[in-house]
C-alpha positions as CSV (number, residue, x, y, z in Angstrom):
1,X,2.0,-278.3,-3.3
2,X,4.4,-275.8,-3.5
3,X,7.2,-277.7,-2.0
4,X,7.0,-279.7,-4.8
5,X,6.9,-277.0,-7.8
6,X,10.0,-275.5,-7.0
7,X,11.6,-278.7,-7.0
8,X,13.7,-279.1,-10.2
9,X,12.3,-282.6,-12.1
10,X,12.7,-284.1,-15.1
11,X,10.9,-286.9,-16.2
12,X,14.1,-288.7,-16.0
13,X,15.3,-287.8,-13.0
14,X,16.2,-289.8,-10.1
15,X,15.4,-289.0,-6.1
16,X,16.8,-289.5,-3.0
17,X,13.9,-288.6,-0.2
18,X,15.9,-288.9,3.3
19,X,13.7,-289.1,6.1
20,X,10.6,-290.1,3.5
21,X,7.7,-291.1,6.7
22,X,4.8,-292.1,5.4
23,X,5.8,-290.8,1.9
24,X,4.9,-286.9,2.2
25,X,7.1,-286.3,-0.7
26,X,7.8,-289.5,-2.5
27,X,4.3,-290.1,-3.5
28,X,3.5,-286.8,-5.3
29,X,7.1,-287.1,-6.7
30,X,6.8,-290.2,-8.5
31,X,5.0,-289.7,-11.1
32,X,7.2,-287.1,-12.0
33,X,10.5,-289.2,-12.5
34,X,11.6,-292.2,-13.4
35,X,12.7,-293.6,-9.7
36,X,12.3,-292.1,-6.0
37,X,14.6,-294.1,-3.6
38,X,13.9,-293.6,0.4
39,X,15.3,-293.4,3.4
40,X,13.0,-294.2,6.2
41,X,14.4,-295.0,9.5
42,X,11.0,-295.8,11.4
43,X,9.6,-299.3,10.8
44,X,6.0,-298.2,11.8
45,X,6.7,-295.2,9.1
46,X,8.4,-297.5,6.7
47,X,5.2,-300.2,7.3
48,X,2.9,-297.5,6.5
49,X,4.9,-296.2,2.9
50,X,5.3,-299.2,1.6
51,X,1.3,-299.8,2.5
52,X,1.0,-296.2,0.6
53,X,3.1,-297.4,-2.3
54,X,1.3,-300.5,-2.6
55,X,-2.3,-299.4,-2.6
56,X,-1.3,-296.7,-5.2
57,X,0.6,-299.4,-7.2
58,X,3.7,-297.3,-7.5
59,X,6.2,-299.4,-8.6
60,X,9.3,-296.8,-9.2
61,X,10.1,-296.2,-5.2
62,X,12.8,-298.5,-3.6
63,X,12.8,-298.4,0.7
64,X,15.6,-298.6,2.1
65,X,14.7,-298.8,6.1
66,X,17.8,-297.6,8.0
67,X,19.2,-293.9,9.5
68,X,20.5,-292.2,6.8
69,X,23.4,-292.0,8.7
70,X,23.6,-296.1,8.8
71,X,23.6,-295.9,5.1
72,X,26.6,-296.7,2.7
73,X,25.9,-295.5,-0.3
74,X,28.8,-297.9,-2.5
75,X,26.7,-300.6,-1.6
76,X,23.4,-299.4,-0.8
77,X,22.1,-296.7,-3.3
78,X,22.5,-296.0,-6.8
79,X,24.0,-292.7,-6.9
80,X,24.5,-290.0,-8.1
81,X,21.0,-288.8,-7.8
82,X,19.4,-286.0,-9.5
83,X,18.4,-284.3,-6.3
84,X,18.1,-285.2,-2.5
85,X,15.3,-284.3,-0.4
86,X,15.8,-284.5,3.3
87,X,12.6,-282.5,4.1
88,X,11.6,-283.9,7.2
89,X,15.1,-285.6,8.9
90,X,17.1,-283.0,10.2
91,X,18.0,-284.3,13.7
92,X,20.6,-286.1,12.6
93,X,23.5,-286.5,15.5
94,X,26.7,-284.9,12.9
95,X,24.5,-282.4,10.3
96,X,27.2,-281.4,8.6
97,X,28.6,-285.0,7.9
98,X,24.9,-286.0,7.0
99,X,24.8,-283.0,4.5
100,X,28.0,-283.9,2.6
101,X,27.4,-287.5,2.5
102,X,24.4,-286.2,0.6
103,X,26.5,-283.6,-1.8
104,X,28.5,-286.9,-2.4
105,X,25.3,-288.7,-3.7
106,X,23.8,-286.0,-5.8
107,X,24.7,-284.8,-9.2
108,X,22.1,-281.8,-9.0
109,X,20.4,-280.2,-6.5
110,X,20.1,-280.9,-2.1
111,X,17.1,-279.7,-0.8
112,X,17.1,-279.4,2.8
């Protein structure tokens, strides 16, 4: 997948996927890093990822079913991540907040 090659990863780095659905991007991502962390607001999307995670025993993604919006990342994420990937979520209400509130979480790279 191209998307994915021009990604910058390390085997230690760590991801934010915003707007993950049904795991488009986390899944082929994982195996590349050592931890994926998404943001899924959908329940029927969030039901079907971790149905994806768990049949592929993928044990390095954490869910985290909310808006990204909704989220605070003190107490909710384990910033800063390596990069962000916000791929498939970009009708959020305020883009711009969204977009630094994901500069805030990243030590590397935001891929929009």
């Amino acid at each position: 997948m191209k998307t994915l090659s021009s990604l910058h990863l390390r085997p230690d780095s760590r991801v934010l996927d915003i707007g993950a659905r049904p795991g488009t991007l986390a899944i082929p991502i994982f195996a590349k890093v050592s931890q994926v962390t998404t943001v899924e607001p959908s329940p029927g999307m969030m039901q079907v990822l971790q149905e994806n995670l768990s049949g592929r025993r993928i044990k390095n993604v954490r869910c985290i079913q909310k808006r990204w919006e909704k989220v605070d990342p003190a107490r909710e994420l384990d910033s800063p991540y390596d990069a962000v990937v916000a791929a498939f979520s970009l009708d959020m209400t305020d883009i711009r907040e969204a977009i630094q509130k994901m500069i805030q979480v990243c030590s590397g790279y935001v891929y929009l």
